[in-house]
N, C-alpha and C positions, 0 to 999 in steps of 0.2 A: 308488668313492671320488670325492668331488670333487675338481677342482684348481683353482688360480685365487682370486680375489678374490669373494667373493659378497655379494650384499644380500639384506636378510630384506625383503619387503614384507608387510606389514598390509592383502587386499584384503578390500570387504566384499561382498555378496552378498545384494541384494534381492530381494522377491518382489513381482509386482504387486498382490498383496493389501495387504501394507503395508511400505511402501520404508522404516520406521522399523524392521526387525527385520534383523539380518544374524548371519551366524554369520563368524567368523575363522578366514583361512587363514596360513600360512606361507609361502610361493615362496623358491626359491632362484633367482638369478641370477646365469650367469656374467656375470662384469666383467674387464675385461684390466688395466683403470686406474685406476679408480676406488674410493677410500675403502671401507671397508665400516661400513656402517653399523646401529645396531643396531636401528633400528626405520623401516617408512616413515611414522611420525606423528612429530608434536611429543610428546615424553613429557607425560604427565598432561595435554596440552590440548585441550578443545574448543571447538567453532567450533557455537554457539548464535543463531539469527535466532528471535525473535518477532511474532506476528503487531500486538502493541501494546509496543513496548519500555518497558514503563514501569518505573519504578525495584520494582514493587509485582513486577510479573514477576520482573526480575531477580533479585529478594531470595530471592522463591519458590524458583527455579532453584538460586541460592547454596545455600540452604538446603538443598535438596533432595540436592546432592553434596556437599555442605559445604565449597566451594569458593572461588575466589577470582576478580573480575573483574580480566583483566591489562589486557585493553584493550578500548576497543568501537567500533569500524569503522564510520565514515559517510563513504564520499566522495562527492563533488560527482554521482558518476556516479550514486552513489544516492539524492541527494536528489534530484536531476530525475527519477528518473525513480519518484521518490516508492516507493522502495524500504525495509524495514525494517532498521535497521544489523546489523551480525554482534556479539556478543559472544565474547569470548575469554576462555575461565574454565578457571581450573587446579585439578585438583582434588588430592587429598591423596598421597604419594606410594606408599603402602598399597592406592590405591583401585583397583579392577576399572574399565579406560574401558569395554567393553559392559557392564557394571552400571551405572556411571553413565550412556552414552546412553541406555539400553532405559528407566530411571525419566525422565530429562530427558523422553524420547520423549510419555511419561505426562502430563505439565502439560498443564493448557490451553494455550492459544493458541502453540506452540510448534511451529515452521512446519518447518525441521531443527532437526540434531544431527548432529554428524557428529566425525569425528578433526580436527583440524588438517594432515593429508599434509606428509607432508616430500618433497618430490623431487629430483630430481638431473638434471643434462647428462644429455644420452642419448649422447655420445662414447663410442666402447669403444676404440680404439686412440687409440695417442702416437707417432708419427715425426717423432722432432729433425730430420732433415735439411731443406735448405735445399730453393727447391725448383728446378728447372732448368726449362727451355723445354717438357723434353716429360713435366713430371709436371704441368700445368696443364688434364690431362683436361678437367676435368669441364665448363672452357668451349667443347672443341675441338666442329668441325664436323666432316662426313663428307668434308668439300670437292667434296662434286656437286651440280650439274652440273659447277661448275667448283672450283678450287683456292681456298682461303681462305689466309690467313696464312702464317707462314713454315714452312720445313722442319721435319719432325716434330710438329706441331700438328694433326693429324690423328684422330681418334677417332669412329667414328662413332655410340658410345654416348654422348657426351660431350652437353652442354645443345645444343650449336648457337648457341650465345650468341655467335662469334666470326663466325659466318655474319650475324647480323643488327645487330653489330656494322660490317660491311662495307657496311653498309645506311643505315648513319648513323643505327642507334638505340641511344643510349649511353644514352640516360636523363635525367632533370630535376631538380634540384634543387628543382623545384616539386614534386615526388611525395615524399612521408615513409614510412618505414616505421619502425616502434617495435621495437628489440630488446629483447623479453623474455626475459634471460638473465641470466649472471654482469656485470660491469660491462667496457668498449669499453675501451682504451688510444686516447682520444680526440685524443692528440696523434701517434700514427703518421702517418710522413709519407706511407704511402698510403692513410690514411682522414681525416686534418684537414678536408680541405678541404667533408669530405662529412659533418661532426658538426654538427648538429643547435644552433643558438643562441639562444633565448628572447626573443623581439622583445618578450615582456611584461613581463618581470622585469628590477631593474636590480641589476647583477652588484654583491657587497660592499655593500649597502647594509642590511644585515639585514632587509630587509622584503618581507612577502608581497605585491611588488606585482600580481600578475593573481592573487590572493587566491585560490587552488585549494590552499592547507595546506601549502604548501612553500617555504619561505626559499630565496631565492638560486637558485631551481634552472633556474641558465642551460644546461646541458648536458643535463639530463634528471634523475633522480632514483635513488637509491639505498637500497632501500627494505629491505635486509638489514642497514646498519649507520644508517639514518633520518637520513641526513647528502646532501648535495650534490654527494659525490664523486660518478663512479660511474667512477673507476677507482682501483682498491687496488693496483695494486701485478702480479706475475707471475702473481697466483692467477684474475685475470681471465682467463686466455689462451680461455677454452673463448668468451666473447662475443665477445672481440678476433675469433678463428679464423670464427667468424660473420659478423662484420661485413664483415669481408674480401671474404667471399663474396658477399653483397648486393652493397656501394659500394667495395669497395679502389679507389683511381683508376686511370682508363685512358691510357693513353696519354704517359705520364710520365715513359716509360724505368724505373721504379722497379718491383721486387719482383713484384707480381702484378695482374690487373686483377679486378674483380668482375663481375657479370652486368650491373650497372648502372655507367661511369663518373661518372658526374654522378645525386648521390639525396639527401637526408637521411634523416640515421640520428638516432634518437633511443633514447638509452641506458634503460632503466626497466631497474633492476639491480634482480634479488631475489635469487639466487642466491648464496651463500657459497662455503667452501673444499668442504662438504660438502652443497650442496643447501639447499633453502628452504623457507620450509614454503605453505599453502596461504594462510593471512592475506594472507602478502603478494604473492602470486600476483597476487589478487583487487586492492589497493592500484596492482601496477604496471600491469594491464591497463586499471582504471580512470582512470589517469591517464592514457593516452593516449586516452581515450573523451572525457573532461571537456576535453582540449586542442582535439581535433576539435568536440566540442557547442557550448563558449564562445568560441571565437577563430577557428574555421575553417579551424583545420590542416590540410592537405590529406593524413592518414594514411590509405593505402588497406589497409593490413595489419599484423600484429603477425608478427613470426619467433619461433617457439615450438620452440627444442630443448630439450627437455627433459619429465621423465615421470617417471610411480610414484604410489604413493597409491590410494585406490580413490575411488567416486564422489564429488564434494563437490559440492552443493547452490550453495554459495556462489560455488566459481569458476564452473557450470555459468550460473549467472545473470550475472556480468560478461561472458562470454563472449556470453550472448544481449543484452546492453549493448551491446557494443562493435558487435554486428550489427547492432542499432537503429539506431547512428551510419554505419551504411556501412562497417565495418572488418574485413575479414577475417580468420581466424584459422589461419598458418600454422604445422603442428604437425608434428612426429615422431612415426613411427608404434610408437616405441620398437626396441630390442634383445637380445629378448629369442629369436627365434627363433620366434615365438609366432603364433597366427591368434587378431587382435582381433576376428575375429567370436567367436571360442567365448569367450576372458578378456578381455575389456574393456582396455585401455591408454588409461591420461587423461592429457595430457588431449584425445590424438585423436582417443577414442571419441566428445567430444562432438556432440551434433547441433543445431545453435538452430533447427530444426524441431520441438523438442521445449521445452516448458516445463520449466523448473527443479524439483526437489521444493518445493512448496508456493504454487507462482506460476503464473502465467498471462502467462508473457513471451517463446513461441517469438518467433522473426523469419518474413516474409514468405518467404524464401529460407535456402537451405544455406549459412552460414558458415566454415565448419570443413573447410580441406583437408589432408587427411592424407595423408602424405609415406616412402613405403619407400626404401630403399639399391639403388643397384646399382652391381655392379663394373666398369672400364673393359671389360670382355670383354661386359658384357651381361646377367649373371647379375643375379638377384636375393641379396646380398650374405649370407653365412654367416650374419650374425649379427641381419640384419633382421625386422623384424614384418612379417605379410601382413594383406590380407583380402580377401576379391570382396565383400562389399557395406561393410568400413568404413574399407583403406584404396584414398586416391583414384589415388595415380602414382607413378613411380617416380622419380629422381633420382641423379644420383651421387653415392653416397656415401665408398665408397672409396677409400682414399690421395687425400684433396681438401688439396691445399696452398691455406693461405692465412696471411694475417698475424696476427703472435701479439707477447703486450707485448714492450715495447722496440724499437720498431724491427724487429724480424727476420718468421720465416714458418718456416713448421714442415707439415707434413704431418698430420691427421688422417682416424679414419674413423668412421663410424656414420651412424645418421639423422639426426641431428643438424648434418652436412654436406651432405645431402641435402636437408636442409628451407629452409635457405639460397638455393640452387638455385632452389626454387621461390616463395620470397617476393621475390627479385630480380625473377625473371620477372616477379611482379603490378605490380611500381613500373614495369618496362622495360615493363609492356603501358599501364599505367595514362596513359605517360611521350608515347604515341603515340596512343592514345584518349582524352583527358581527359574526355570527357564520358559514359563508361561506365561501369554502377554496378558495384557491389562483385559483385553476382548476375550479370552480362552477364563481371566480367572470369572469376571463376572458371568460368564455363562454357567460355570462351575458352581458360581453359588445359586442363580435361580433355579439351574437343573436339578441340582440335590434337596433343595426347599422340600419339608414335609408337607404335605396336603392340610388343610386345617379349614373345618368347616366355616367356622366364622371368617377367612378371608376368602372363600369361594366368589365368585363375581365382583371381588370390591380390591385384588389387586391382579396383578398381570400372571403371577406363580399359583396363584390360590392357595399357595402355603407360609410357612414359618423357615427363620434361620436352622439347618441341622446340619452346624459345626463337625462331627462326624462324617457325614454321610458326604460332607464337601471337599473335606484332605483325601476321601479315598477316591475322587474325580480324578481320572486319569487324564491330562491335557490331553486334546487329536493329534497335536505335535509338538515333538519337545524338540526338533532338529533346530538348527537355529537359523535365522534370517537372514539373508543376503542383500546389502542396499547397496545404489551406488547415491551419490553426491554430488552436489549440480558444481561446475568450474565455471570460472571466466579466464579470459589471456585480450591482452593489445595485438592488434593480428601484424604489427610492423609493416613495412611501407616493401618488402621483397621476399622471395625464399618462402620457409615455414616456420612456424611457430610450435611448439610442443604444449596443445592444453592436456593436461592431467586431469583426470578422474579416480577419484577415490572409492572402492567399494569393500566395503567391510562385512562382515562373520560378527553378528551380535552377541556371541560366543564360540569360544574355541568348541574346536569339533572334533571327535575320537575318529574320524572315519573322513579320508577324504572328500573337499566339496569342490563341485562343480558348478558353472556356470557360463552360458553362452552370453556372447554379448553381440550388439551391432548399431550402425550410426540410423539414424534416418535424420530426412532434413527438415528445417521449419520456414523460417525466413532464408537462412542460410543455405545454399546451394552448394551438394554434391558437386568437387569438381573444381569448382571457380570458387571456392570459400572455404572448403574442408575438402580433406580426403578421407574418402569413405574409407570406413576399418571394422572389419570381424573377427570373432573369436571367441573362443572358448578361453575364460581366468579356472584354474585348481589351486584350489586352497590345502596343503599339503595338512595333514591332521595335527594340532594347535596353533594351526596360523590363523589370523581374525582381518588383518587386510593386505590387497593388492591395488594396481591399479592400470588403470586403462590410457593410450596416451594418443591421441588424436594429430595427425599435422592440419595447422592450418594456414591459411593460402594467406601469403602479405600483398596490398597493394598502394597504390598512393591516391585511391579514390575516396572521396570527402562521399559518406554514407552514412545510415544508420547502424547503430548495433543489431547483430543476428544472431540469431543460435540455431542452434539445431539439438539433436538428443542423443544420446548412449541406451539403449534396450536393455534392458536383462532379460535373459529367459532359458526355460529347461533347468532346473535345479538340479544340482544331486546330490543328497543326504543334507538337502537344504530348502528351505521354504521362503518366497522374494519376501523381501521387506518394500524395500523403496526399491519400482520396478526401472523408473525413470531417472538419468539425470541430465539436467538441462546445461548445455556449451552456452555460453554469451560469448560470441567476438566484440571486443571492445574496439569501436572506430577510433585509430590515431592518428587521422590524416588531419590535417587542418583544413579548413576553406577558404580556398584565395577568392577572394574579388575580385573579377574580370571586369576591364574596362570598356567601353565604348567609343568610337571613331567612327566618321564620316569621311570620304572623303571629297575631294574639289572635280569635275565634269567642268569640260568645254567643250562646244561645238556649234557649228552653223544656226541660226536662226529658222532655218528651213528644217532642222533636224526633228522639231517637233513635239519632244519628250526628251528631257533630260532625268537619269536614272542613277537616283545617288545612291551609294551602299554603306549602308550601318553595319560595322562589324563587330562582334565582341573575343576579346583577347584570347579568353579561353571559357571551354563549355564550363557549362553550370549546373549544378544540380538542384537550383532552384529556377521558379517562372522571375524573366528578368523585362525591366520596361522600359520604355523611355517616352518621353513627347516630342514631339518634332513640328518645326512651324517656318514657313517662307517669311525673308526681310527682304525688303528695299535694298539697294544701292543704287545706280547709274539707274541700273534700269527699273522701270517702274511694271507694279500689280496691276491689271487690269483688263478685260476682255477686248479691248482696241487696245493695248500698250503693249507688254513687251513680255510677260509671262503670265501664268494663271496661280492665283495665293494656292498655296497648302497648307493642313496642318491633321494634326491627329497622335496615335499611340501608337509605337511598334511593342508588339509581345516577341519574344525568344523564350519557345519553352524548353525545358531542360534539352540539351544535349546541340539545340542549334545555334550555329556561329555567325550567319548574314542575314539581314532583313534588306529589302529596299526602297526608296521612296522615289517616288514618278514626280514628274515638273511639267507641264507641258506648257512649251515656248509658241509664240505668236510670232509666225511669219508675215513679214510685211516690205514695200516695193521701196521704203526710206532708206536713202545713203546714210549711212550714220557711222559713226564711233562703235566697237566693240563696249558691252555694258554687261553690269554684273548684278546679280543677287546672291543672296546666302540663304542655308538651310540649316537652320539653327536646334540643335538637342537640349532635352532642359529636363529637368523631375525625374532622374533614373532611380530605380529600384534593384537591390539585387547589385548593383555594378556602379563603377564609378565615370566619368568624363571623361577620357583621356584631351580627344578634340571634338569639340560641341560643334564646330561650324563647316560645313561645306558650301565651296565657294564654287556659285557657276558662272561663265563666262559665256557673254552669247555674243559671239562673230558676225557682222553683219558679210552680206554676200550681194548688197544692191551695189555697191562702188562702180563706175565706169570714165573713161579719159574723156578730159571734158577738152574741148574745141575753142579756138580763140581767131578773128579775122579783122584786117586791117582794110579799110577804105584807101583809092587810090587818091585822093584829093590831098593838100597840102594845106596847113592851119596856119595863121596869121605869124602862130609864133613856132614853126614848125614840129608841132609836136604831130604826133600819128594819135589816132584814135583808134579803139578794137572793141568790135563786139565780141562777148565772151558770155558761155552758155555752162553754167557749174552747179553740179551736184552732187557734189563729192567733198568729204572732211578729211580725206588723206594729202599728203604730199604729190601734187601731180608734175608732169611734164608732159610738154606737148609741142608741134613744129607750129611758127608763125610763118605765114606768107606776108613777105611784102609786096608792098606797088610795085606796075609793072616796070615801069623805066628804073626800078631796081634789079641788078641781078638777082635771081632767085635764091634768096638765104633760107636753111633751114635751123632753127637756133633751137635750143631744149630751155626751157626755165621751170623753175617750181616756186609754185603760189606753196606760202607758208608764212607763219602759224596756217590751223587748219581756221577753214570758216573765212579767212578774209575774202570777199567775192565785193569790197565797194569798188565804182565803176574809176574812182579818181586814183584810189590809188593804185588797182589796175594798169592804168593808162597812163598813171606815172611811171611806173616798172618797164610798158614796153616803150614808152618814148624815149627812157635811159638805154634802153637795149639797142634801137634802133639808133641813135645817135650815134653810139658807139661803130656801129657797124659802118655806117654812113664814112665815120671818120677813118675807118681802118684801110677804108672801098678807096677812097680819095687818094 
């Protein structure tokens, strides 16, 4: 029988063949304290990315579940970094959600699909009591070599935090850490001073002024009730008890001290009475990515207690975001008792060595430190998660007093107090290194981890936080980073262009830097697109940037966009950051439409082929078509008539200007008329008509002078009569002979219109001739 409080979670279960099929489990989890609740997703919702968000997709998708969009997710974090938004679609309250993801899964361009995850604090116990001098484990030292602090502050399982506290390192109000949790009691008098105040925005004035989507949000942002507060009231105690841990002030006489005295805390609440779901997971990590990208916040980590859900696509990509930015992700390795190597725990399990499902957005480094419980004795805590390769150290968890709403302090336990522990330490190391990346400090803390027999084989360190032994981790380099910046320019239609490249000094430097640079090409051709250029940039000692300036080549050729690269390399008294940056030539030509023409052929009927040519105005840089087909006129189609039909498609692939079309003509021994046909263009692609028709004209070549003779006899009514022998439709002329007892006349006439050849009227025309001559004779 069970006892206790338990949660149902929803986990899924991928295969490497394809991460869009899963089958569903049930878990039970004991809880001491917490809600139960009845599912770990957002009923009816999913959380949809497409690979082209267009309104045409989404409909599809709608349609596909019969759904509803509730909201669709673009933050700033995603548009830099040219990321696709998340939709949030509810489907019917009837409907199957693996029915509905397995069809979503189905659409094209459709990158996840996933549940919405609901998750919760990872706290398992509540202890009201106050808390006294010697229940402040989790900061105590072992006090060796010598004695730290006062009477009974002694633990040698404890952070060590009181030990490098004695060291004068309390921490910096220049170092930020983002709590992603339930919402801070921002006015407790042992965390005021360490809350976090919006140098961008100007408080009450209803306006988005550092324009990142959020009104007023001078304390940080509340992204469970989409308001400003981010404290409600008593139900926040689980953030407050967090924060505590991080920055409570030191040194104040007041209540408790934190690992850090002097830090800012930045509230990003998503966390409810009952847990949050994944939407807004993704919103609050992202606003601390967008604060650090646009204004330069100096956030070295996010504090992540809390867990459940199975994999999400979408928070697994903010997560590999916030890496981009340099920001760590410190997470609870959950409470379930459980080894996250064999069940997965999120969102611990993350790795940003890995791409998200659907992207290609690992980080250069391991973001993601995952955080187990131990007891002040030592142990690895009853109720904690293990793992030897996923999770990283251990931390005190148990009975961790810290401040809780109202003013007071309360005693908690889980990973969730233990994850605290170690996101302090990354501010307290960050606070004494400042010129160490996000990859140099987490090495800094697993490397310095005490040994501790109960985390031997069940996390990746086999040891405990020892806050001591982490500040005196010396980074491998503290020189600073040299990056360049990716450019674009319109490359203009002649001449050259000047694209600039930006590369900066991640900090001023005591000591001249150097750096070599040089082009290489991608699409873009040395030469005929860019001019190659090398060199060497010096950065004179406090200078942090220069820049590099490229020509490139204008022409008035309709292309695509190209790029090519800038190199960095050989450092000196500097270490590359971003070794790469990428030119885009933006195409500014436009593309004319070239037209098509045929033209008109004439020639002999004996000629045998007529050769018509299709020409296009100008080249193209696309495949361009046309149809082409033989008509009638005079002259008729057919294998006895007068030409043979055509028809078909001319292609013109890029760059050629004539095609041609063959006719072949039917020679034949008929006197005829000159007769015509056409060659007709029709369904161009690519190009327009100028003239669709070419006209052929086929000459005949049988014509010959046709003969005409007259009898010697005389006719009652003295007309003359003539035989006449005509195959010919031209205008003719030709001599007649008369009778002999006539002088010999030679007369010229022409038979016209053509075709008259009847015998009458003939031999009326020469009877009128012959009269006439008769009469002239006389």
């Amino acid at each position: 029988m069970l006892t206790g409080k338990a949660e149902y979670r929803l986990s899924r279960y991928r295969s490497d063949a394809n991460r869009n099929r899963f089958r569903v489990r049930l878990d039970v989890e004991r809880l001491e304290v917490r809600e139960v609740l009845a599912a770990a997703f957002v009923p009816q919702e999913l959380l949809v990315q497409f690979s082209d968000n267009s309104s045409e997709m989404r409909a599809a998708a709608l349609m596909t579940v019969q759904g509803e969009l509730r909201e669709t997710i673009e933050t700033s974090a995603m548009r830099m970094g040219k990321e696709s938004p998340i939709n949030r679609i509810q489907i019917p309250k009837n409907a199957s959600m693996e029915t509905a993801i397995l069809e979503l899964a189905k659409l094209p361009g459709v990158i996840s699909v996933e549940p919405n995850w609901w998750v919760q604090t990872s706290a398992v116990s509540n202890d009201p009591s106050y808390t006294t001098n010697s229940q402040l484990w989790g900061m105590y030292s072992d006090d060796s070599p010598v004695a730290v602090g006062g009477s009974g502050t002694t633990n040698a399982f404890g952070s060590q935090a009181e030990e490098a506290w004695n060291q004068d390192y309390v921490g910096s109000r220049s170092v930020v850490i983002g709590i992603i949790d339930e919402g801070v009691d921002i006015n407790h008098p042992d965390l005021d001073a360490n809350i976090w105040t919006n140098a961008f925005d100007t408080a009450g004035d209803g306006i988005d002024n550092d324009g990142n989507g959020y009104i007023d949000d001078i304390h940080g942002w509340d992204f469970f009730n989409n308001d400003a507060s981010v404290y409600d009231g008593s139900g926040d105690d689980h953030g407050t008890h967090v924060a505590g841990t991080i920055g409570a002030e030191g040194g104040n006489g007041l209540g408790v001290a934190g690992v850090n005295w002097q830090v800012t805390m930045i509230p990003s609440k998503f966390l409810g009475p009952t847990g949050g779901s994944t939407s807004n997971a993704v919103k609050a990590l992202d606003y601390l990515t967008d604060l650090k990208t646009r204004h330069g916040i100096n956030i070295v980590a996010s504090s992540n207690s809390w867990g459940g859900g199975g994999y999400s696509a979408a928070l697994h990509a903010a997560i590999n975001r916030a890496a981009a930015a340099d920001i760590l992700f410190v997470a609870a390795a959950g409470n379930a008792t459980s080894n996250n190597d064999s069940v997965a725990n999120y969102p611990s399990n993350y790795s940003t060595l890995q791409n998200s499902t659907g992207a290609t957005d690992k980080a250069s480094y391991e973001a993601v430190i995952a955080v187990a419980s131990i007891t002040s004795t030592g142990l690895i805590s009853s109720f904690s998660n293990y793992g030897a390769n996923t999770v990283d150290i251990g931390a005190p968890g148990s009975s961790i007093v810290s401040t809780l709403p109202g003013g007071t302090y309360g005693s908690y336990s889980g990973t969730s107090m233990a994850t605290p522990h170690v996101s302090g330490a990354v501010a307290l190391y960050a606070s004494v290194h400042p010129q160490a990346t996000s990859d140099q400090i987490r090495q800094a803390v697993l490397s310095s981890a005490k040994p501790t027999s109960s985390l031997s084989g069940k996390s990746v360190t086999g040891g405990r936080l020892d806050v001591t032994a982490l500040v005196q981790v010396v980074p491998p380099s503290t020189a600073p980073s040299v990056s360049i910046a990716s450019a674009s320019v319109s490359e203009g239609n002649s001449g050259s262009t000047s694209l600039v490249f930006n590369v900066t000094l991640s900090a001023a430097s005591t000591n001249d830097v150097t750096v070599d640079f040089t082009t290489t090409p991608g699409t873009a051709l040395a030469g005929s697109d860019y001019t190659t250029t090398s060199g060497t940039l010096t950065f004179l000692a406090g200078q942090t940037t220069k820049t590099i300036t490229v020509n490139v080549v204008g022409d008035t050729s309709v292309e695509p966009n190209e790029t090519f690269n800038v190199n960095l390399s050989n450092p000196v008294n500097a270490q590359i950051g971003t070794a790469i940056g990428t030119g885009s030539i933006i195409n500014d030509d436009v593309a004319v439409t070239p037209s098509l023409a045929i033209n008109d052929v004439s020639g002999l009927e004996s000629a045998g082929t007529f050769t018509f040519t299709v020409t296009l105005s100008t080249a193209s840089a696309n495949t361009v078509s046309v149809n082409y087909a033989t008509a009638n006129g005079t002259a008729r189609a057919g294998s006895n008539r007068d030409y043979i039909a055509t028809s078909g498609t001319l292609r013109f692939t890029p760059g050629q200007l004539t095609k041609t079309v063959s006719v072949r003509i039917n020679n034949d021994t008929t006197v005829e008329s000159s007769e015509t046909f056409t060659v007709r263009l029709s369904n161009a692609t690519n190009a327009t008509l100028a003239d669709s028709s070419g006209l052929g004209t086929i000459v005949d070549n049988d014509g010959r002078v046709a003969g005409a003779s007259l009898d010697d006899s005389y006719s009652a009514n003295d007309e003359f009569f003539a035989e006449f022998s005509m195959n010919s439709e031209e205008s003719l002329s030709f001599p007649l002979a008369g009778p002999s007892d006539l002088s010999f006349m030679s007369l010229q006439f022409a038979l016209d219109p053509f075709g008259q050849t009847d015998d009458h009227v003939i031999s009326g025309l020469v009877n009128n001739i012959l009269r006439r001559a008769m009469r002239r004779k006389s």
